[in-house]
C-alpha positions in Angstrom: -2.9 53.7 -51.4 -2.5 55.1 -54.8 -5.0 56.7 -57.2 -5.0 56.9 -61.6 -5.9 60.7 -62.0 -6.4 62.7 -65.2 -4.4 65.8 -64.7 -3.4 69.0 -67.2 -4.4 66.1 -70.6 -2.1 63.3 -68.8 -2.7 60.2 -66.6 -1.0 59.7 -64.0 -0.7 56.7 -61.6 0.1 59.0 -58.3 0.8 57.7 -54.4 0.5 60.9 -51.4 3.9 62.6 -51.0 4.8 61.8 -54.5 6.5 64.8 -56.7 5.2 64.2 -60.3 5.5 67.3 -63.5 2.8 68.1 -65.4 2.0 70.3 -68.2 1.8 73.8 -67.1 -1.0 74.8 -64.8 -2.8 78.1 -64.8 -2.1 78.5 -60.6 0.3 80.1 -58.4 3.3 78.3 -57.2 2.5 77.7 -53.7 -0.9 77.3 -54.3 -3.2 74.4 -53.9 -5.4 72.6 -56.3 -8.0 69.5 -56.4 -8.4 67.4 -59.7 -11.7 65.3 -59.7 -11.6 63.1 -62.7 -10.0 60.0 -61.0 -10.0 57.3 -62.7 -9.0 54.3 -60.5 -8.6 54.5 -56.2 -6.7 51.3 -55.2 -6.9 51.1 -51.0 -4.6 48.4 -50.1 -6.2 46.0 -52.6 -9.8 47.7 -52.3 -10.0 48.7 -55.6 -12.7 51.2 -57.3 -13.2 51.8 -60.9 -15.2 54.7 -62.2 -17.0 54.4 -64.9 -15.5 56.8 -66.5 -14.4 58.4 -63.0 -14.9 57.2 -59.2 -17.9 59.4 -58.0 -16.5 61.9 -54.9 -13.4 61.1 -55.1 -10.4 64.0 -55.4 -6.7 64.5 -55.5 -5.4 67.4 -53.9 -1.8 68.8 -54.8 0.0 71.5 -54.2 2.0 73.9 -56.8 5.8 74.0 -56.2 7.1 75.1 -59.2 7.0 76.3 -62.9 9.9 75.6 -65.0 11.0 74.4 -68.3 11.8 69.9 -69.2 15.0 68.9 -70.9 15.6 70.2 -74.3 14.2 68.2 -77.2 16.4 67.8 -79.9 14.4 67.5 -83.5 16.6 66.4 -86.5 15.4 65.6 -89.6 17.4 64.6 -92.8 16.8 63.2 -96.1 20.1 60.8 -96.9 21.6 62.0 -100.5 19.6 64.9 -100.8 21.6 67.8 -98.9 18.5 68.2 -96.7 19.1 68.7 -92.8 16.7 70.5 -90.4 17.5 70.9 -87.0 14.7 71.8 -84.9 13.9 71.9 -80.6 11.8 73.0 -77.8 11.7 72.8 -74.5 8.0 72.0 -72.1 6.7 74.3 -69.9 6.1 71.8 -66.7 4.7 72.3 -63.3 6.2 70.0 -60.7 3.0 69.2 -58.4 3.3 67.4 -54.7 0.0 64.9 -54.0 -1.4 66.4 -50.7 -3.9 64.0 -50.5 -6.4 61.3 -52.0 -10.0 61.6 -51.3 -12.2 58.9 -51.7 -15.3 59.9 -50.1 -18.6 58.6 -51.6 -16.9 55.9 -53.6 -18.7 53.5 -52.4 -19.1 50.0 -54.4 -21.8 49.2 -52.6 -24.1 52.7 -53.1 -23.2 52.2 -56.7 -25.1 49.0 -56.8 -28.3 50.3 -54.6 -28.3 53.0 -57.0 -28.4 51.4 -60.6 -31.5 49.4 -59.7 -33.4 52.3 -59.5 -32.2 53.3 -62.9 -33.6 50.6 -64.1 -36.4 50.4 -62.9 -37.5 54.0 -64.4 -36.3 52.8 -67.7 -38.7 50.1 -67.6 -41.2 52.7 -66.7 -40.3 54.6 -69.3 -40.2 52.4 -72.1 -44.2 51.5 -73.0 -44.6 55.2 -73.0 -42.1 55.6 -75.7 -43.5 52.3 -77.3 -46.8 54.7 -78.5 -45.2 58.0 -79.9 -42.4 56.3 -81.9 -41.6 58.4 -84.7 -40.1 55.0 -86.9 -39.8 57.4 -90.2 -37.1 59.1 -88.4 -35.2 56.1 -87.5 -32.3 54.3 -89.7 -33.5 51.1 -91.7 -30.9 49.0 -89.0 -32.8 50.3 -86.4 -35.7 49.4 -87.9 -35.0 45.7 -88.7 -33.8 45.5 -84.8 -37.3 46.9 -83.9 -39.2 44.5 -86.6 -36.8 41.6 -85.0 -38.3 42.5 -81.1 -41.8 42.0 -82.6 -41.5 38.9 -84.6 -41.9 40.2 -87.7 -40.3 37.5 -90.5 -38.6 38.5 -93.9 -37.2 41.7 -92.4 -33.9 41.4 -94.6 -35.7 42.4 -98.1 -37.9 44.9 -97.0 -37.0 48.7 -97.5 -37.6 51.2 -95.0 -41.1 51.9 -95.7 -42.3 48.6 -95.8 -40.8 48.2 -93.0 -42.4 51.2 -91.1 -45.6 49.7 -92.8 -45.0 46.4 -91.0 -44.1 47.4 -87.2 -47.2 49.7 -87.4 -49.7 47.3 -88.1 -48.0 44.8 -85.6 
């Protein structure tokens, strides 16, 4: 089982017992900590794909340690020129253990039950929105997509208030 979890900025494809750094986090070594924007749960070849992340679902890690990555050499030079620059840094990292991957309520199947019934209010919805349009408001493409739902011919030469003129009276 392995999860893709945003954590600290980063992705990160992460499996339980696995050691991976991250940017620094703002908690105590030792500590534990849940990160809920997973992106992808694969569950021995069940896999679930949020849309932009898997509803319920949770990693949970535990702090070991702050500490500092490699040293990052930064040279620049300009050939003929007598210019050198030598610059560096070095990351502040947290090296985080996966605890455990949560995938509670990620149901496909409760995803598909549910998006009918948005639907269906949208349908709802739309005739009431049909008669309190405020079309002077809208862009002249969104226009000549409405004009085009109605059936209205010689859209492309029209400007935008002959066009209002022309969906109102249809």
């Amino acid at each position: 089982m392995y999860a893709i979890v945003e954590m600290a900025g980063q992705q990160f494809k992460v499996a339980k017992d696995q050691k991976v750094f991250v940017h620094r986090l703002d908690a105590k070594e030792g500590s534990k900590v849940s990160f809920d924007r997973v992106l992808l749960i694969d569950d021995n070849g069940s896999v679930t794909i949020g849309a932009p992340v898997v509803e319920g679902a949770a990693i949970e890690v535990k702090v070991l340690q702050h500490l500092k990555g490699d040293k990052v050499i930064v040279f620049k030079k300009k050939r003929r020129k007598g210019y050198q620059k030598q610059n560096g840094h070095r990351q502040y990292l947290t090296e985080v253990s996966i605890e455990n991957i949560v995938s509670s309520g990620a149901n496909k199947a409760t995803a598909k039950k549910a998006a009918p019934k948005k639907e269906e209010a949208k349908e709802v919805e739309a005739p009431a929105k049909e008669a309190a349009v405020d079309y002077s408001s809208m862009t002249v493409a969104e226009l000549k997509e409405v004009a085009k739902d109605k059936g209205i011919s010689g859209i492309s030469s029209m400007k935008k208030a002959e066009l209002i003129e022309a969906i109102s009276k249809a």
